[in-house]
PyMOL Python script that loads the backbone (N, CA, C, O; Angstrom):
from pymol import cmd

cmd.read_pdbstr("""\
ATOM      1  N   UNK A   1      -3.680 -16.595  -9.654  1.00  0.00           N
ATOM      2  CA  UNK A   1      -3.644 -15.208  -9.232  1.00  0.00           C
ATOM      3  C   UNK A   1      -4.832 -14.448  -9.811  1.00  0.00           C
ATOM      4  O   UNK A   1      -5.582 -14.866 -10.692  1.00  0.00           O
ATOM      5  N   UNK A   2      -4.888 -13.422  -9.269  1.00  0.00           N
ATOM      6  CA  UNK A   2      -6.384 -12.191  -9.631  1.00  0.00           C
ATOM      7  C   UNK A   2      -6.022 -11.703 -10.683  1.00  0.00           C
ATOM      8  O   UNK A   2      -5.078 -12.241 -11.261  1.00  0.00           O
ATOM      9  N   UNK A   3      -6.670 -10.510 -11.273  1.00  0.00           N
ATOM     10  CA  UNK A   3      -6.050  -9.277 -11.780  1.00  0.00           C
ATOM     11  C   UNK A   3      -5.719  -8.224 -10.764  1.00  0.00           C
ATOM     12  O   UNK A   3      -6.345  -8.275  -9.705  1.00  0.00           O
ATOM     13  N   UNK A   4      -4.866  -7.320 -10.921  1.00  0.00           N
ATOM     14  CA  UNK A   4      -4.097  -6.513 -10.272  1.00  0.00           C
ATOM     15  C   UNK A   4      -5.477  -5.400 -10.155  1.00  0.00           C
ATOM     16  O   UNK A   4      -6.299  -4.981 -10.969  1.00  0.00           O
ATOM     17  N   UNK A   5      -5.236  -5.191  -8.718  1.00  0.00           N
ATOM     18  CA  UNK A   5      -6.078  -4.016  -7.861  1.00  0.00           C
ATOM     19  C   UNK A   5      -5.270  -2.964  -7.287  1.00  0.00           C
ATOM     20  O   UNK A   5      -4.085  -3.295  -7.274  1.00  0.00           O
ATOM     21  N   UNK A   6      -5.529  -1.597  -6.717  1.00  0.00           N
ATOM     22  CA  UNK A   6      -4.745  -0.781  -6.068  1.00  0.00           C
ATOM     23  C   UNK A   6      -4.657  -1.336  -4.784  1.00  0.00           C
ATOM     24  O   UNK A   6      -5.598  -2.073  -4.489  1.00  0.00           O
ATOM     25  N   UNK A   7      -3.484  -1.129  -3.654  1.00  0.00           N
ATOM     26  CA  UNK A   7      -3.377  -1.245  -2.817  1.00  0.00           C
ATOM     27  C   UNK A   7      -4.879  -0.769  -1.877  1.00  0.00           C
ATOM     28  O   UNK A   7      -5.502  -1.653  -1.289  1.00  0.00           O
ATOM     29  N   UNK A   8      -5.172   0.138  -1.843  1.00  0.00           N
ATOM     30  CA  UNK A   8      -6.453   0.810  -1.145  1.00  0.00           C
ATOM     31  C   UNK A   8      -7.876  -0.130  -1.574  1.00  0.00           C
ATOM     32  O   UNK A   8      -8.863   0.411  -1.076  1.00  0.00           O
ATOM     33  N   UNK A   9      -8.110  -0.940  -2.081  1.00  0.00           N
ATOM     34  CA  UNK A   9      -9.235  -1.652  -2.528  1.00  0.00           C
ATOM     35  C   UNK A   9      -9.387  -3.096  -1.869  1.00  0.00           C
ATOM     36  O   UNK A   9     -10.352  -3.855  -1.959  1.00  0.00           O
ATOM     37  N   UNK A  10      -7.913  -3.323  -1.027  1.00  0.00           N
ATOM     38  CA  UNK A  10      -7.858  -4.939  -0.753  1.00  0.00           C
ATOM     39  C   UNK A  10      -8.792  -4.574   0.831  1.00  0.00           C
ATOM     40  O   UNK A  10      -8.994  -3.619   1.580  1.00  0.00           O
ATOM     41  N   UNK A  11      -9.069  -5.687   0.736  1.00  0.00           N
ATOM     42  CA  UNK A  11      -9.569  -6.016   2.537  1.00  0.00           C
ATOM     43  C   UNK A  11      -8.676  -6.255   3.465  1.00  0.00           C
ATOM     44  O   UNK A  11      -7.617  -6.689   3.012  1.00  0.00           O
ATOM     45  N   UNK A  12      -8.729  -6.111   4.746  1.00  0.00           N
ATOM     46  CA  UNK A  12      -7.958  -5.890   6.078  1.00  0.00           C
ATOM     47  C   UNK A  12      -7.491  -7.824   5.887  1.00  0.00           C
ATOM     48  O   UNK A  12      -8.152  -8.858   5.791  1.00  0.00           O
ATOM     49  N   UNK A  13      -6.370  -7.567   5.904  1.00  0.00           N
ATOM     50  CA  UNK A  13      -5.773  -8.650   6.108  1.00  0.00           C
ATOM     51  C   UNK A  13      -5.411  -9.898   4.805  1.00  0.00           C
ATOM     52  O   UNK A  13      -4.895 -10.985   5.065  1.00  0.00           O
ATOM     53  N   UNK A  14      -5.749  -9.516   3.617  1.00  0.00           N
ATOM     54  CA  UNK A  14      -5.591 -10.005   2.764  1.00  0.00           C
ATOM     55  C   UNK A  14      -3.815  -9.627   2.594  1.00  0.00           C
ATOM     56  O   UNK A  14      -3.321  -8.512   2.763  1.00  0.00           O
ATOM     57  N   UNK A  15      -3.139 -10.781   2.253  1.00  0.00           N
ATOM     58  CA  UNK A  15      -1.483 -10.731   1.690  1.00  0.00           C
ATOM     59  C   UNK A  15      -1.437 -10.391   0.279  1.00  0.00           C
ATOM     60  O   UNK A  15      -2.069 -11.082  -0.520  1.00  0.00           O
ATOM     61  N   UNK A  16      -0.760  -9.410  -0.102  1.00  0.00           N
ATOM     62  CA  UNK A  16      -0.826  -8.629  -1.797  1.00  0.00           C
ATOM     63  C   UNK A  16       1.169  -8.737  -2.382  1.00  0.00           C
ATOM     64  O   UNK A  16       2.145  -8.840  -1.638  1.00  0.00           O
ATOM     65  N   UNK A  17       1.149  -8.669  -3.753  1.00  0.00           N
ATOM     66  CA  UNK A  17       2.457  -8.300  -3.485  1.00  0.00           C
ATOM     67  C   UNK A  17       2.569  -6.682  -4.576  1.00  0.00           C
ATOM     68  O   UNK A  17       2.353  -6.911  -5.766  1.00  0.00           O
ATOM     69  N   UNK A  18       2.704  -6.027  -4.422  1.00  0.00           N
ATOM     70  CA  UNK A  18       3.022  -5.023  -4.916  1.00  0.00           C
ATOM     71  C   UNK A  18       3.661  -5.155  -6.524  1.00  0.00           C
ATOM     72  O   UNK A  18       4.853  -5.457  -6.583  1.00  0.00           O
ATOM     73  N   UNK A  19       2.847  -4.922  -7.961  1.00  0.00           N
ATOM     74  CA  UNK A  19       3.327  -5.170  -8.888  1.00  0.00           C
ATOM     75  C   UNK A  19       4.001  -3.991  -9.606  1.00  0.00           C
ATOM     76  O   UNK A  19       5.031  -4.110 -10.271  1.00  0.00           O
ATOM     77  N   UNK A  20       3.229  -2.667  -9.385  1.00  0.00           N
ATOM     78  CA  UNK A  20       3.596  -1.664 -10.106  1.00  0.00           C
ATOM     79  C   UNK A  20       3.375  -0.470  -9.209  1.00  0.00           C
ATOM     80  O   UNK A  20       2.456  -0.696  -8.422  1.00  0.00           O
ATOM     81  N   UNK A  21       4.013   0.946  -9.041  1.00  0.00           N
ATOM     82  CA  UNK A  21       4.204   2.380  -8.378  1.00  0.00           C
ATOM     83  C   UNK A  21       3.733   2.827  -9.313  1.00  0.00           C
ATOM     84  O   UNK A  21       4.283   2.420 -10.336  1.00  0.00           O
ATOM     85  N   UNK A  22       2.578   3.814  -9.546  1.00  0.00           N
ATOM     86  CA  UNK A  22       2.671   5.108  -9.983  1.00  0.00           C
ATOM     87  C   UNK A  22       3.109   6.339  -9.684  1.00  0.00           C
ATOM     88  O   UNK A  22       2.490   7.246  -9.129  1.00  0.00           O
ATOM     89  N   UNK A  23       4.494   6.317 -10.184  1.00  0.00           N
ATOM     90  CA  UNK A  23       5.385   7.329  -8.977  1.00  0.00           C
ATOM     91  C   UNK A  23       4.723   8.472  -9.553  1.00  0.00           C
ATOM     92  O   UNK A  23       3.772   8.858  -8.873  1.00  0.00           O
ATOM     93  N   UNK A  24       5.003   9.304 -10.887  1.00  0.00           N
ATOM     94  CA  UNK A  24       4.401  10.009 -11.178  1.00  0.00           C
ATOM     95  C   UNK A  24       2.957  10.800 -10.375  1.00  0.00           C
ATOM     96  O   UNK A  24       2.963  12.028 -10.291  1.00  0.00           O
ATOM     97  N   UNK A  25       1.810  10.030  -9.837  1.00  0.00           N
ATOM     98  CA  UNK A  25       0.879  10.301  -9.026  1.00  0.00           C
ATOM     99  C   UNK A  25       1.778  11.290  -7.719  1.00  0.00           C
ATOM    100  O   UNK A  25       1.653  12.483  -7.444  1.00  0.00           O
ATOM    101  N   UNK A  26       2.356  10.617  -7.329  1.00  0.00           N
ATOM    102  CA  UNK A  26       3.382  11.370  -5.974  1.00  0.00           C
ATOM    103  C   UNK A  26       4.165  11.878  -6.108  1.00  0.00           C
ATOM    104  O   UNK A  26       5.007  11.717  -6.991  1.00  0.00           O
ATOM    105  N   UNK A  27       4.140  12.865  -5.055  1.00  0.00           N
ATOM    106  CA  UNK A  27       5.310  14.234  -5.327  1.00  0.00           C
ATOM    107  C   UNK A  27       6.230  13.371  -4.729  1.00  0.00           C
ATOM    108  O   UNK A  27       5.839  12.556  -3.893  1.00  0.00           O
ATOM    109  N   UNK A  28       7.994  13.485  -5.218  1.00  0.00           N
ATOM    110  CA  UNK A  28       8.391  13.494  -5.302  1.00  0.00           C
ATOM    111  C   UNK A  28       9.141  13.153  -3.867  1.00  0.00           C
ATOM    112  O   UNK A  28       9.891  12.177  -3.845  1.00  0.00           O
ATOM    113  N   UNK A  29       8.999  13.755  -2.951  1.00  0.00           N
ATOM    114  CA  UNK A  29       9.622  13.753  -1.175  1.00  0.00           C
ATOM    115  C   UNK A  29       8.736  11.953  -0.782  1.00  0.00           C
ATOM    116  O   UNK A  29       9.219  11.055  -0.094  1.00  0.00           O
ATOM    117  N   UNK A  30       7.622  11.950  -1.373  1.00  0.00           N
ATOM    118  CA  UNK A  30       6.115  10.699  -1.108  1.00  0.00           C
ATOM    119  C   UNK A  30       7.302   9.287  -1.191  1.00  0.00           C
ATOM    120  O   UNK A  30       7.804   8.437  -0.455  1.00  0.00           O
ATOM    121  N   UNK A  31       7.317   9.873  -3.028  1.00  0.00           N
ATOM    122  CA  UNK A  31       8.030   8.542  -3.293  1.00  0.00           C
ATOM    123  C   UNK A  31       8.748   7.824  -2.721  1.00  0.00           C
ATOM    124  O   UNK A  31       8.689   6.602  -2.590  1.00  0.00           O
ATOM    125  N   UNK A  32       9.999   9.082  -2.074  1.00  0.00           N
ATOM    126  CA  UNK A  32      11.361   9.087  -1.475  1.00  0.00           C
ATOM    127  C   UNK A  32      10.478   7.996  -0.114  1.00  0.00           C
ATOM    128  O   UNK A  32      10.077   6.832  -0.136  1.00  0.00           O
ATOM    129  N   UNK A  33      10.471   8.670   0.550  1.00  0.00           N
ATOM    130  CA  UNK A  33       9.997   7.909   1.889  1.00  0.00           C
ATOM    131  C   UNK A  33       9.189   6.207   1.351  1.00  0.00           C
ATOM    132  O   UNK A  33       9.770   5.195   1.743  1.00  0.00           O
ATOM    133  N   UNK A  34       8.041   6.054   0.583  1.00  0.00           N
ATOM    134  CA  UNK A  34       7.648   4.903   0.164  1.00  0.00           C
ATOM    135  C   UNK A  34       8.479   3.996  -0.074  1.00  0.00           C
ATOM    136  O   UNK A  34       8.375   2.845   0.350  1.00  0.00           O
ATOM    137  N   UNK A  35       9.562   4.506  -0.911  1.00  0.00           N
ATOM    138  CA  UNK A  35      10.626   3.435  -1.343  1.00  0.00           C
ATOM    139  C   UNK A  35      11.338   3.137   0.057  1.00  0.00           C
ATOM    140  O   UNK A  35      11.411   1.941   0.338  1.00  0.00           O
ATOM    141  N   UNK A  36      11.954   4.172   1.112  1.00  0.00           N
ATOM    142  CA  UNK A  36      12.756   3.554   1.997  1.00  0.00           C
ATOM    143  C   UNK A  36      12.143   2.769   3.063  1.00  0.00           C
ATOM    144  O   UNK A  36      12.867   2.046   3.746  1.00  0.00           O
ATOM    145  N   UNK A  37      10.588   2.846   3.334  1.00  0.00           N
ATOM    146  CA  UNK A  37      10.007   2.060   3.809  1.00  0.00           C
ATOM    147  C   UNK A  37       9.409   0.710   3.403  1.00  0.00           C
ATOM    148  O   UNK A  37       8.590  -0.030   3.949  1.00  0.00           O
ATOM    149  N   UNK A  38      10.212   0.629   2.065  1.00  0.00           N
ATOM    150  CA  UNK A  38      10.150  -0.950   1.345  1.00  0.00           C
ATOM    151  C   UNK A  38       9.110  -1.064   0.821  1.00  0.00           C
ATOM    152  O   UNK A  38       8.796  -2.253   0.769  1.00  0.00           O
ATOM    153  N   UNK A  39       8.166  -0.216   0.259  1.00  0.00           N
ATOM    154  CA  UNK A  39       7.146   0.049  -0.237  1.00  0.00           C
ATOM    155  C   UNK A  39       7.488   0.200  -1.832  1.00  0.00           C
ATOM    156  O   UNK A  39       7.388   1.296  -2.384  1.00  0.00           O
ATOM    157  N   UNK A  40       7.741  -0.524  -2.263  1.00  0.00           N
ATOM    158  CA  UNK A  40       8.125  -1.134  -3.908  1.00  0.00           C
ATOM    159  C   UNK A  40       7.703  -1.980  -4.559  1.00  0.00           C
ATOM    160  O   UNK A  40       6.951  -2.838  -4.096  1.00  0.00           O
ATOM    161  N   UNK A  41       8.129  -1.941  -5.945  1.00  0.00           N
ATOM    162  CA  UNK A  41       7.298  -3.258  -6.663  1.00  0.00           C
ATOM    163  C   UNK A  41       8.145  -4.489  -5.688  1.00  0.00           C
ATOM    164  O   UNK A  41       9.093  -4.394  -4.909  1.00  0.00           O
ATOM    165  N   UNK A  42       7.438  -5.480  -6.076  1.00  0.00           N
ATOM    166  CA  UNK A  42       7.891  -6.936  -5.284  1.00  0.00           C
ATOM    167  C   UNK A  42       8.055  -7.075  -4.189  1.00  0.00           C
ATOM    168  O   UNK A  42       8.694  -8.024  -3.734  1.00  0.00           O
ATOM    169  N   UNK A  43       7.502  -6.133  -3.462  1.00  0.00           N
ATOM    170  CA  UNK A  43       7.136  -5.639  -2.142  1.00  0.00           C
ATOM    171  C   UNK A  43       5.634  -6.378  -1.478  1.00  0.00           C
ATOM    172  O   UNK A  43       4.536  -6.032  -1.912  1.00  0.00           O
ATOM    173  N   UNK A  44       5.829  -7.753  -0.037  1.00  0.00           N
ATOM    174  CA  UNK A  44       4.830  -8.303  -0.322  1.00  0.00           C
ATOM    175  C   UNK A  44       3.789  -7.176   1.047  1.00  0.00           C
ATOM    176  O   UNK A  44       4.444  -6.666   1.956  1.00  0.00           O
ATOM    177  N   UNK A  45       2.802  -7.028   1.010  1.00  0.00           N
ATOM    178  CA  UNK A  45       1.901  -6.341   1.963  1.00  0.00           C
ATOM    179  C   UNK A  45       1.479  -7.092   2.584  1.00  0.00           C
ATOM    180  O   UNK A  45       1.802  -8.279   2.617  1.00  0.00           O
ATOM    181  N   UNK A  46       0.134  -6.197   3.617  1.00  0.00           N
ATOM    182  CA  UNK A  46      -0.897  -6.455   3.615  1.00  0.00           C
ATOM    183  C   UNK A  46      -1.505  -5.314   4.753  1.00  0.00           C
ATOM    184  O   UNK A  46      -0.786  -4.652   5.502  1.00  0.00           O
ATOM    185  N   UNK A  47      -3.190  -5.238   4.692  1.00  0.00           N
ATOM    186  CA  UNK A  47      -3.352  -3.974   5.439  1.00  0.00           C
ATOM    187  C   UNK A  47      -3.885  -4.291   6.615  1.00  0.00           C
ATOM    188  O   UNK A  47      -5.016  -4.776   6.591  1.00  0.00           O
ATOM    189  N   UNK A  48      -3.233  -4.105   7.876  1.00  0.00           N
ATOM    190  CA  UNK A  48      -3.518  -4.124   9.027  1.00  0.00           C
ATOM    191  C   UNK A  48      -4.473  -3.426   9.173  1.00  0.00           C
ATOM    192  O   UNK A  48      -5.429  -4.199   9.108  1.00  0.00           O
ATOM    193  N   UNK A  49      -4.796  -2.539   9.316  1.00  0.00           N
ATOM    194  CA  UNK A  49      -6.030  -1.397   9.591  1.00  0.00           C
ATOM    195  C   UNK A  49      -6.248  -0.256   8.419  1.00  0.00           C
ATOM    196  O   UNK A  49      -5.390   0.237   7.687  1.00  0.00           O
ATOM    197  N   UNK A  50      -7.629   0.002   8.470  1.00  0.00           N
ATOM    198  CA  UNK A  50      -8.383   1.137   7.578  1.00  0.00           C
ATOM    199  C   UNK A  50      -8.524   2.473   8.310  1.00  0.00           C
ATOM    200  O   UNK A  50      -9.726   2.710   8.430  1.00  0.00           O
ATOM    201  N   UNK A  51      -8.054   3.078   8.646  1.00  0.00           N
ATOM    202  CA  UNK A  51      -8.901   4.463   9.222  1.00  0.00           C
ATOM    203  C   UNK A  51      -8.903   4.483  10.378  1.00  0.00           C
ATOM    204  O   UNK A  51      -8.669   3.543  11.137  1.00  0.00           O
ATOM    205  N   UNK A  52      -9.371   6.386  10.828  1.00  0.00           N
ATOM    206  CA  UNK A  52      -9.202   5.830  12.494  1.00  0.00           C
ATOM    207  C   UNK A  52     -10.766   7.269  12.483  1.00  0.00           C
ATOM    208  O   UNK A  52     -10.736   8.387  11.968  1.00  0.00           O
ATOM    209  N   UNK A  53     -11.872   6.621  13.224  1.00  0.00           N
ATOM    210  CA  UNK A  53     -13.017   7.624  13.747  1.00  0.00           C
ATOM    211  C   UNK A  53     -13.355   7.206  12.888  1.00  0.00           C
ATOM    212  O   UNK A  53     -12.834   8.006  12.112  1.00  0.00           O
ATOM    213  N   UNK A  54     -14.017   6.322  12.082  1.00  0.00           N
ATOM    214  CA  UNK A  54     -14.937   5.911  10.666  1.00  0.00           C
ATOM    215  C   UNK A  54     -14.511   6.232   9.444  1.00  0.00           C
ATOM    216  O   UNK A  54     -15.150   6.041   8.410  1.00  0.00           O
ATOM    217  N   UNK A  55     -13.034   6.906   9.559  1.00  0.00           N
ATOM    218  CA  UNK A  55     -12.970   6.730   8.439  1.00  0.00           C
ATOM    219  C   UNK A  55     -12.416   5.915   7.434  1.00  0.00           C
ATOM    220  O   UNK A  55     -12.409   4.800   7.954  1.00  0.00           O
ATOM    221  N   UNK A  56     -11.806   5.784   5.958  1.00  0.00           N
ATOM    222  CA  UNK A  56     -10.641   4.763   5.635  1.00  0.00           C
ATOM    223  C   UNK A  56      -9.183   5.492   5.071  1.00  0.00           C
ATOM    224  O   UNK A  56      -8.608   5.196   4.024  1.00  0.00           O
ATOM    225  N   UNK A  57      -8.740   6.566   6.106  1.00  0.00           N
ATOM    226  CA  UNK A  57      -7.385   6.981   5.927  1.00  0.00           C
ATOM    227  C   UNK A  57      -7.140   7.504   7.359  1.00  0.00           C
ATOM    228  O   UNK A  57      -7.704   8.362   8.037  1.00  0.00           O
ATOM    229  N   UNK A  58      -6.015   6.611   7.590  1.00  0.00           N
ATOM    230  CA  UNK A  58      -4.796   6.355   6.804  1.00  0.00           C
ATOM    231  C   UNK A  58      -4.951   5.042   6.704  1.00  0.00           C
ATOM    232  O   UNK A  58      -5.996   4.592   7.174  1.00  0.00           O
ATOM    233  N   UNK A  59      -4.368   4.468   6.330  1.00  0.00           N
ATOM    234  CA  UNK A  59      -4.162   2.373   6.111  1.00  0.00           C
ATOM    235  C   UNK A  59      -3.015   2.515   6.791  1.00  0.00           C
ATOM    236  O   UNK A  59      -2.189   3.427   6.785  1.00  0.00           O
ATOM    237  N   UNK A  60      -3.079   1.256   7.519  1.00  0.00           N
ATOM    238  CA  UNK A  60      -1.403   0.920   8.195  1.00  0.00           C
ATOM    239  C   UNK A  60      -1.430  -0.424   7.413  1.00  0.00           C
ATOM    240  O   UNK A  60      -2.228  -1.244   7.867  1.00  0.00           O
ATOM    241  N   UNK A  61      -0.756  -0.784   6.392  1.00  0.00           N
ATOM    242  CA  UNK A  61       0.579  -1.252   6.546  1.00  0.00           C
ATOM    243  C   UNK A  61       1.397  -2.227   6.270  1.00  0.00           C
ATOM    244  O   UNK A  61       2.195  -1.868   5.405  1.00  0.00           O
ATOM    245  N   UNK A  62       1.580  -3.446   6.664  1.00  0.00           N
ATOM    246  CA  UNK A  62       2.392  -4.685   7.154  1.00  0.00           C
ATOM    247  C   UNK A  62       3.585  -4.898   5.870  1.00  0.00           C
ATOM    248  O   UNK A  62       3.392  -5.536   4.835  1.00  0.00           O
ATOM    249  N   UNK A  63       4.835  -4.185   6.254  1.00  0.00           N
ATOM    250  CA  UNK A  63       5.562  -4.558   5.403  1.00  0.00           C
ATOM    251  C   UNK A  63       6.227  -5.525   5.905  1.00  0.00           C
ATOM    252  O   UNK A  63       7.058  -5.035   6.670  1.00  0.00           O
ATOM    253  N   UNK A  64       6.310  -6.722   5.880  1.00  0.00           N
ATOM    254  CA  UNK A  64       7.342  -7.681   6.649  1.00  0.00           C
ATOM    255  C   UNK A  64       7.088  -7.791   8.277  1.00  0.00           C
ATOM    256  O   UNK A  64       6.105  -8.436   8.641  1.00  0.00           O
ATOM    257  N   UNK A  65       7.968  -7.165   9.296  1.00  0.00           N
ATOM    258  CA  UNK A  65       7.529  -7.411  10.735  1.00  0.00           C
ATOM    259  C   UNK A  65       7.078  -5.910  10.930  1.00  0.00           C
ATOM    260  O   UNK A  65       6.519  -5.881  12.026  1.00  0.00           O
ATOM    261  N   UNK A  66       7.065  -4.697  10.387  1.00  0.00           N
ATOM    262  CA  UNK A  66       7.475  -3.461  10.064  1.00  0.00           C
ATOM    263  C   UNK A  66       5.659  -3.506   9.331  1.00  0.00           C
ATOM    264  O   UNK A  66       5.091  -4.208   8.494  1.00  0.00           O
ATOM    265  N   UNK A  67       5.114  -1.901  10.541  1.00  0.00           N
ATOM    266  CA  UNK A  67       3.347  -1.619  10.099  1.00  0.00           C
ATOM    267  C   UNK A  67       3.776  -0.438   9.993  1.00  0.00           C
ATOM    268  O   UNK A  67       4.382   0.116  10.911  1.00  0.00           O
ATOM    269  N   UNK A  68       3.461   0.255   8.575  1.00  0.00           N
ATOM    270  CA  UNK A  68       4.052   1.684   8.136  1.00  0.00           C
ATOM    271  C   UNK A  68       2.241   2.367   7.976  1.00  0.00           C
ATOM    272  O   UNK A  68       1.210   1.882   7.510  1.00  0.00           O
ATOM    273  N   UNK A  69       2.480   3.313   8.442  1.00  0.00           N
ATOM    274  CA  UNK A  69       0.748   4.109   8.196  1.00  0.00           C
ATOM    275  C   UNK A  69       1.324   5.432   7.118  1.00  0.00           C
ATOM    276  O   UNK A  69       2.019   6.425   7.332  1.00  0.00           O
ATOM    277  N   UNK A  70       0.500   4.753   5.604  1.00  0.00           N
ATOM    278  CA  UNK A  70       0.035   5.763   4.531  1.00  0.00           C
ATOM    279  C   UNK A  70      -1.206   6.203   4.143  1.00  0.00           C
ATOM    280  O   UNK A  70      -2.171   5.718   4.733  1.00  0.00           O
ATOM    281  N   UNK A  71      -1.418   7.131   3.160  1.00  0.00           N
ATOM    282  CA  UNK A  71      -2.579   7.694   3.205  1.00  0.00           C
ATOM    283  C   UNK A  71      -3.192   6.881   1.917  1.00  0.00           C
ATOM    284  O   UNK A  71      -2.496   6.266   1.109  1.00  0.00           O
ATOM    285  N   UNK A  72      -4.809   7.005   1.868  1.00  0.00           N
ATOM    286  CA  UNK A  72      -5.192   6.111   1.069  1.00  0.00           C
ATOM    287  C   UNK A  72      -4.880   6.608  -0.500  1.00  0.00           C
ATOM    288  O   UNK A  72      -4.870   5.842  -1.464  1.00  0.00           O
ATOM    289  N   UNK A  73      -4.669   7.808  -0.550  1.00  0.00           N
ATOM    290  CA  UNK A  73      -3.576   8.403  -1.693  1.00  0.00           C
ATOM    291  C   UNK A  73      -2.326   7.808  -2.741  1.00  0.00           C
ATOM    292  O   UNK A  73      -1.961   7.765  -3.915  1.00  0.00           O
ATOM    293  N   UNK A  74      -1.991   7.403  -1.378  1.00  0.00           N
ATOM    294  CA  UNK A  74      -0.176   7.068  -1.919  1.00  0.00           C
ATOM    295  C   UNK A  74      -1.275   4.879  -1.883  1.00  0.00           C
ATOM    296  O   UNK A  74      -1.133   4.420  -3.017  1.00  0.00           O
ATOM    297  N   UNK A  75      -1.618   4.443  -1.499  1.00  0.00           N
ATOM    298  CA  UNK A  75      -2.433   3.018  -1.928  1.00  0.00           C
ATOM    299  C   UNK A  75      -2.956   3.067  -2.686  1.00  0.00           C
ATOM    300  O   UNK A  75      -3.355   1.943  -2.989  1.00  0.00           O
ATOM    301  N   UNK A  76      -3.305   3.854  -3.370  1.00  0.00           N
ATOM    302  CA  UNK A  76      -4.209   4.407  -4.836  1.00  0.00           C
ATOM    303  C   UNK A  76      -3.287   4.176  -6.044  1.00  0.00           C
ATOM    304  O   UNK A  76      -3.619   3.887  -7.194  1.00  0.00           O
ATOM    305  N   UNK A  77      -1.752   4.410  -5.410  1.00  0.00           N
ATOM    306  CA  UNK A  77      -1.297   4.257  -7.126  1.00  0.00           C
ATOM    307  C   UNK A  77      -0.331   3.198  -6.625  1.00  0.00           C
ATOM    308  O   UNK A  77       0.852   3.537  -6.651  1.00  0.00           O
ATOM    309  N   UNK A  78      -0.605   1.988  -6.175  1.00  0.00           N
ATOM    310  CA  UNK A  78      -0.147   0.716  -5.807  1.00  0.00           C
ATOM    311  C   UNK A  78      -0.990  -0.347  -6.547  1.00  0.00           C
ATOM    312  O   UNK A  78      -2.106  -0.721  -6.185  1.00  0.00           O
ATOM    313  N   UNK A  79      -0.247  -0.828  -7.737  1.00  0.00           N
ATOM    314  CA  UNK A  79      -1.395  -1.967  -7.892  1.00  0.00           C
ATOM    315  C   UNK A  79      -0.495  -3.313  -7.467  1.00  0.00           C
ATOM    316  O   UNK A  79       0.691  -3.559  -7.687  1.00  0.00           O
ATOM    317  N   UNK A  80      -1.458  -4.039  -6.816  1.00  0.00           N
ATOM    318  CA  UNK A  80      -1.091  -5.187  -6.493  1.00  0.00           C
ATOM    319  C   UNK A  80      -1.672  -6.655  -6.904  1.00  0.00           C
ATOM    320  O   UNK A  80      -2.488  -6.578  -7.823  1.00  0.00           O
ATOM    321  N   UNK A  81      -1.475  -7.729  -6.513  1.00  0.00           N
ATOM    322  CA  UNK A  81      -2.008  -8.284  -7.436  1.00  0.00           C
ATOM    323  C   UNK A  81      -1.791  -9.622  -5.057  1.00  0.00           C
ATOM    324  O   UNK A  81      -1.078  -9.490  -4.063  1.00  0.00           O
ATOM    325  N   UNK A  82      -2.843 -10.524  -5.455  1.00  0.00           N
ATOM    326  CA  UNK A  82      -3.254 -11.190  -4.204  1.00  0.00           C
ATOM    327  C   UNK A  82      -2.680 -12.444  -4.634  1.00  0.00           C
ATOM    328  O   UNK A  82      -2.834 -12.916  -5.760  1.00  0.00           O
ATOM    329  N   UNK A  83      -1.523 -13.350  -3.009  1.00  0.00           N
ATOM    330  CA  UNK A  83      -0.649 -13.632  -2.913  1.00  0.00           C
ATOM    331  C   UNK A  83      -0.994 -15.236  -2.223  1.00  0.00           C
ATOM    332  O   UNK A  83      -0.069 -15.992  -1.927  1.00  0.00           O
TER     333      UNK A  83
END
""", "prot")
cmd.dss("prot")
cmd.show_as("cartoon", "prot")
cmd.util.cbc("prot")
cmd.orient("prot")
């Protein structure tokens, strides 16, 4: 295994598994939704797409069969570690 990176740093299509939340970073409603979209530690990823018009927000995604689009914000305090 690597050392652990934020979610927002991996490349399109690389498989990650989610080691640690910095919930703290996110208000509070963020978290709520992250967690029910299975967006947790031991949570395995990976990012379907970067951005839309050149840019790199929002990221979509791949939780399981399930492509959730977050902002590169809430992938910022995701560290993951490559799977």
């Amino acid at each position: 295994m690597t050392s652990p990176v934020t979610l927002d740093t991996i490349s399109r299509g690389d498989r990650v598994e989610i080691i640690s939340v910095d919930w703290d970073a996110l208000a509070p409603e963020e978290g709520k939704r992250l967690r029910a979209l299975g967006l947790d530690t031991g949570a395995r990823v990976a990012i379907a797409h970067k951005g839309v018009f050149g840019t790199s927000d929002p990221l979509a995604i791949m939780v399981g069969r399930m492509t959730v689009a977050v902002r590169k914000v809430h992938a910022a305090a995701m560290q993951v570690e490559q799977i």
